[in-house]
OpenMM code with the backbone's topology and positions (N, CA, C; nanometers):
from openmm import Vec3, app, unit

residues = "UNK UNK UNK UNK UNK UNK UNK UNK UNK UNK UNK UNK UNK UNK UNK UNK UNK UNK UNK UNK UNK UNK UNK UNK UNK UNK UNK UNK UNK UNK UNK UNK UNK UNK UNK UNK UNK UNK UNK UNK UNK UNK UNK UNK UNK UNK UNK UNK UNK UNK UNK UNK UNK UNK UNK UNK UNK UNK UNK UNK UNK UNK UNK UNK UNK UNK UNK UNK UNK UNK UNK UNK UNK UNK UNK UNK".split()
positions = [
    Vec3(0.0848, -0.1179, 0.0000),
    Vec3(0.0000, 0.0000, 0.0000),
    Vec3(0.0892, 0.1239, 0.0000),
    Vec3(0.0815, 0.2450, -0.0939),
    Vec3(0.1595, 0.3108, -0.0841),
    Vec3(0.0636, 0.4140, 0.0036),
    Vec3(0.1424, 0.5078, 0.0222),
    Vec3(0.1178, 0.6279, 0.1408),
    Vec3(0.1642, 0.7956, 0.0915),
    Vec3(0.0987, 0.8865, 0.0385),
    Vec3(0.1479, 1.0289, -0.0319),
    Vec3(0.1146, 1.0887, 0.0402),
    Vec3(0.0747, 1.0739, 0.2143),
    Vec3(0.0267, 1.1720, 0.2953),
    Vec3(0.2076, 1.2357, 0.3381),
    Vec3(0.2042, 1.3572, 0.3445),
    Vec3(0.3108, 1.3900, 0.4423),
    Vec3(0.2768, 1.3765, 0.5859),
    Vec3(0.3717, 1.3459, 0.6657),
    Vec3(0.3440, 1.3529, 0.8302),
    Vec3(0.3079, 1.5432, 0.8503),
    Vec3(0.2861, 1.5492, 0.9371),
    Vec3(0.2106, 1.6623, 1.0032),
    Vec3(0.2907, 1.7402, 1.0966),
    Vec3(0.3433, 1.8409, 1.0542),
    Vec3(0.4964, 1.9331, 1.1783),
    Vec3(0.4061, 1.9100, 1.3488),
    Vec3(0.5205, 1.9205, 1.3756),
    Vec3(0.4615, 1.9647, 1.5501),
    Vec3(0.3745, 2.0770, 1.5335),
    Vec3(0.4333, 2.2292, 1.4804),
    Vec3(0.3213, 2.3149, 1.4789),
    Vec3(0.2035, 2.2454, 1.4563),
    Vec3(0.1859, 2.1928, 1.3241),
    Vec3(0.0275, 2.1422, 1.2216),
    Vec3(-0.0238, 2.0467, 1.3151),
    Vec3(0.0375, 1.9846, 1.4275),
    Vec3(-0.0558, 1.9000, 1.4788),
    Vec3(-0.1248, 1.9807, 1.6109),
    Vec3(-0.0028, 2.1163, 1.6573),
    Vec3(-0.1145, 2.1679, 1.7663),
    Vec3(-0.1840, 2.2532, 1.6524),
    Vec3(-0.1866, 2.3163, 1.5555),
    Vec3(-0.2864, 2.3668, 1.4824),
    Vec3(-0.4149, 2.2580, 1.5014),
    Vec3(-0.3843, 2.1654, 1.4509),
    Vec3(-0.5286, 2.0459, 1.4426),
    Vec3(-0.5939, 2.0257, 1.5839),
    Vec3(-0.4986, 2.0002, 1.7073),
    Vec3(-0.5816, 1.9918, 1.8304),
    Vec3(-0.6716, 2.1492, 1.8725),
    Vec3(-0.5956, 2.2803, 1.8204),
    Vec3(-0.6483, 2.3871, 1.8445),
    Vec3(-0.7811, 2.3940, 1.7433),
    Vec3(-0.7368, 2.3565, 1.5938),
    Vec3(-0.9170, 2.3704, 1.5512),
    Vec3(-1.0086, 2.3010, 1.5834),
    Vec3(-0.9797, 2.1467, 1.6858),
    Vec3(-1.0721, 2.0653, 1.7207),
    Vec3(-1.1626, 2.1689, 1.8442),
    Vec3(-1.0874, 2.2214, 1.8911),
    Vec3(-1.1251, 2.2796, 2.0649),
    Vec3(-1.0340, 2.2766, 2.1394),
    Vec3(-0.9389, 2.2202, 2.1518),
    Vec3(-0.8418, 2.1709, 2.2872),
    Vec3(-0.7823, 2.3009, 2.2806),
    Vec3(-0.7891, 2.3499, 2.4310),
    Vec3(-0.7099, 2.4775, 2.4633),
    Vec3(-0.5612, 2.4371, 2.5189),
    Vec3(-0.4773, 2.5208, 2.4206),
    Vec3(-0.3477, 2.4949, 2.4486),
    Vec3(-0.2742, 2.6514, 2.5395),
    Vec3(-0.2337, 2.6330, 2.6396),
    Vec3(-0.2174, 2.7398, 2.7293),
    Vec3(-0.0460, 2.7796, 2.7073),
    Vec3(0.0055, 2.6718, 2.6855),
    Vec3(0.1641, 2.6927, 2.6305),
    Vec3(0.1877, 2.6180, 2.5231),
    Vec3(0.1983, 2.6857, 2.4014),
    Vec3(0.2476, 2.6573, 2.3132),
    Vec3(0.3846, 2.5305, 2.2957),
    Vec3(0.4491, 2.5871, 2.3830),
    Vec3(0.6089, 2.5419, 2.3450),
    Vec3(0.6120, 2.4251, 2.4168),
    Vec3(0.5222, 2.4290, 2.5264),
    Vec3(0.5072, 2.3170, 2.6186),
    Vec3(0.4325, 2.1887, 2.5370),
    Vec3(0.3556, 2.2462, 2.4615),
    Vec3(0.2480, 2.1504, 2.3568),
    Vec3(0.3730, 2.0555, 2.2959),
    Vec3(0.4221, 2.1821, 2.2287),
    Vec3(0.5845, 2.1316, 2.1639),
    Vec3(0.6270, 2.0556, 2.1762),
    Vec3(0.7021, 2.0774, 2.3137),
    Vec3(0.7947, 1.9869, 2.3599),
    Vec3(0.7607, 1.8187, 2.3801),
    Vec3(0.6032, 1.8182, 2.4080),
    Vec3(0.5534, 1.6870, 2.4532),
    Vec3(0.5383, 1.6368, 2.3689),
    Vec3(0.4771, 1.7229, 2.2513),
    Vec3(0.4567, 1.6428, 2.1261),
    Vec3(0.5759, 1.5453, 2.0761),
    Vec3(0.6813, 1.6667, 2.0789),
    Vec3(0.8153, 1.5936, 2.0107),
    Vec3(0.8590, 1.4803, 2.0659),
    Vec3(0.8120, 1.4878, 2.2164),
    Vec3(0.8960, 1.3382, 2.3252),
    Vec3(0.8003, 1.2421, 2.2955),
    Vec3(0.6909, 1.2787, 2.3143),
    Vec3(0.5496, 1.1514, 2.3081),
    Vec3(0.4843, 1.1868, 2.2122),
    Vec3(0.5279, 1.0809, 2.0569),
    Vec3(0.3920, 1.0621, 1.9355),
    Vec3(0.2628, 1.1155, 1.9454),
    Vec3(0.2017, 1.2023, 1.8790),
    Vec3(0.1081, 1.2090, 1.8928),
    Vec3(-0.0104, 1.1268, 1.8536),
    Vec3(0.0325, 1.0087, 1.8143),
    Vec3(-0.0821, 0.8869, 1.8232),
    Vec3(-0.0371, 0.7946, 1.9312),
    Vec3(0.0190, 0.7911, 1.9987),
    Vec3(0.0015, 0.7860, 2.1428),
    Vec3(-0.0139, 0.8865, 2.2270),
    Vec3(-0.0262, 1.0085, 2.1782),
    Vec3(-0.1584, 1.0682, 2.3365),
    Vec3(-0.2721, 1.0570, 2.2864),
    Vec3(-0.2835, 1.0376, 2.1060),
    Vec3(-0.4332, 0.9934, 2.0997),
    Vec3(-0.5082, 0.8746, 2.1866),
    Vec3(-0.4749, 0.7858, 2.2507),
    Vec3(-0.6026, 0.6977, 2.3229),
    Vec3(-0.5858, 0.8163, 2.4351),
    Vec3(-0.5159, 0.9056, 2.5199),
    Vec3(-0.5533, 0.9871, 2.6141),
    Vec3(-0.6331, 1.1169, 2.5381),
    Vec3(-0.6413, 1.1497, 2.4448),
    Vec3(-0.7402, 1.2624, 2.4226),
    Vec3(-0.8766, 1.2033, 2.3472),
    Vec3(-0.9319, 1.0673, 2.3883),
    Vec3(-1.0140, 0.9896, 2.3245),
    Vec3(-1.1235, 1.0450, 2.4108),
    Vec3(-1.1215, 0.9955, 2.5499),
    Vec3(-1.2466, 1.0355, 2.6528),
    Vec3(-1.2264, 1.1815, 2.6144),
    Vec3(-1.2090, 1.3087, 2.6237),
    Vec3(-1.2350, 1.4178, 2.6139),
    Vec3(-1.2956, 1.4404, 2.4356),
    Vec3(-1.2973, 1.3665, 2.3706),
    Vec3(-1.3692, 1.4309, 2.2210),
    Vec3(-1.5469, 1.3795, 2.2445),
    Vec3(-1.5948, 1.4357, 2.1727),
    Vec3(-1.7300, 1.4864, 2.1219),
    Vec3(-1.7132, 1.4375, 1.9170),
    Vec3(-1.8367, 1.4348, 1.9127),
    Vec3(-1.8766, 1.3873, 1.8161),
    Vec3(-1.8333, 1.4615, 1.6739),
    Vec3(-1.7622, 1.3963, 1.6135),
    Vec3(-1.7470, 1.5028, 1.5005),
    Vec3(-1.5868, 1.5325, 1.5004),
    Vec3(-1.5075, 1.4862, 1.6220),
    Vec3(-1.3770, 1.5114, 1.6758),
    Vec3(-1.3476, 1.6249, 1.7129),
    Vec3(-1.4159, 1.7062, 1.7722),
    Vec3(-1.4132, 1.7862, 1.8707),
    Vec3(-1.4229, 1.7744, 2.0366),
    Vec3(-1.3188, 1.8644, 2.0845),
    Vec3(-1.2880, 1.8383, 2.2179),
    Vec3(-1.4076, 1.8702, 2.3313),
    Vec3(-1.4484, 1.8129, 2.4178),
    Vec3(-1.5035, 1.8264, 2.4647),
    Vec3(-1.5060, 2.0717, 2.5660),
    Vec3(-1.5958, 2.1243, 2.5860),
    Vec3(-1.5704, 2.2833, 2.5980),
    Vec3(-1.4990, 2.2534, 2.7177),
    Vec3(-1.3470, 2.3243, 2.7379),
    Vec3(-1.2885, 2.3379, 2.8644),
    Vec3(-1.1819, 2.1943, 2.8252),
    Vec3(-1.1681, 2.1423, 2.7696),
    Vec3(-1.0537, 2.0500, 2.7502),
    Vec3(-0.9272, 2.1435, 2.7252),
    Vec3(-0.8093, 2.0729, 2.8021),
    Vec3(-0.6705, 2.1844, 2.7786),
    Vec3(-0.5832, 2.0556, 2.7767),
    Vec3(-0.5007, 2.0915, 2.6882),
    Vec3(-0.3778, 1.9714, 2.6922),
    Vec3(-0.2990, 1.9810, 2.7905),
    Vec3(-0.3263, 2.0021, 2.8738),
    Vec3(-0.2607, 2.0197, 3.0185),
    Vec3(-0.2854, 1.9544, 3.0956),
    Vec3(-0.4035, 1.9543, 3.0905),
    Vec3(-0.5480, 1.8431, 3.1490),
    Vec3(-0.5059, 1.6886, 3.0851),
    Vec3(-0.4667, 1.7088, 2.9711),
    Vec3(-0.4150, 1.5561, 2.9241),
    Vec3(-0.3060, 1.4760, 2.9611),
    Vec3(-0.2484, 1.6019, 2.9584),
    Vec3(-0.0725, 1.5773, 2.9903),
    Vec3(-0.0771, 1.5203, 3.0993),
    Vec3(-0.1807, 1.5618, 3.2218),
    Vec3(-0.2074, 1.5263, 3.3895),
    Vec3(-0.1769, 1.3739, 3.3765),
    Vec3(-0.3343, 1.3737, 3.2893),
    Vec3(-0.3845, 1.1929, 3.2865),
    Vec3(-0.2577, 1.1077, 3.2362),
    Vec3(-0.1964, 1.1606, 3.1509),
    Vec3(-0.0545, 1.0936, 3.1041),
    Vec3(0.0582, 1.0433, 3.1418),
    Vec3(0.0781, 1.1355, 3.2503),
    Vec3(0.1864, 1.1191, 3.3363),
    Vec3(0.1444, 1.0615, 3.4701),
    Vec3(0.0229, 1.0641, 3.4952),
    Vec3(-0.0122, 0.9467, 3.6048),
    Vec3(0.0209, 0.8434, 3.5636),
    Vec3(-0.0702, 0.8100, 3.4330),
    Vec3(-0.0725, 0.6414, 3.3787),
    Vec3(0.0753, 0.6210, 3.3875),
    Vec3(0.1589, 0.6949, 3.3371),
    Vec3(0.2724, 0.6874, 3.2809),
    Vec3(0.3319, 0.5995, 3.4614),
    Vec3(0.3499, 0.6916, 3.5761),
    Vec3(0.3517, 0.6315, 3.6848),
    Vec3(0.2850, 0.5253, 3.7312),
    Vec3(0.2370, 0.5472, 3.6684),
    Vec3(0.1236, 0.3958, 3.7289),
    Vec3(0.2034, 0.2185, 3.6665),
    Vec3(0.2645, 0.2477, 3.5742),
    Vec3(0.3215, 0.1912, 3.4726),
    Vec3(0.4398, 0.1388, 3.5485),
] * unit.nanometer
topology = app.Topology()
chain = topology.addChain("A")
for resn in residues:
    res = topology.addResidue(resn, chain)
    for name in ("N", "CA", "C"):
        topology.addAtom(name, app.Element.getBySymbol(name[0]), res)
């Protein structure tokens, strides 16, 4: 199967969580996590917060995600 999608910059992917809804309060911080942790692995953590249509639930912040993340991550 071939594949002509390009991958998606760090910017373009907090662009995409910002047009879903997800309030991003630090940019660079978005950044940084993105770059350490795939962003299809924080997708199963930003799963419970979407709404229909793939929009974030009102008041979702990737900060709020990051929380749940780094628990599991301890929990681990």
């Amino acid at each position: 199967m071939l594949f002509n999608k390009t991958p998606a910059t760090i910017n373009q992917q907090i662009d995409i969580l910002l047009q879903r809804g997800c309030i991003i309060n630090d940019r660079e911080y978005a950044a940084e996590c993105l770059t350490r942790i795939n962003y299809y692995r924080l997708a199963y953590y930003f799963a419970p917060f979407l709404e229909h249509k793939g929009k974030y639930k009102d008041g979702t912040t990737f900060e709020q995600i990051m929380r749940i993340y780094d628990f599991d991550r301890m929990l681990r």
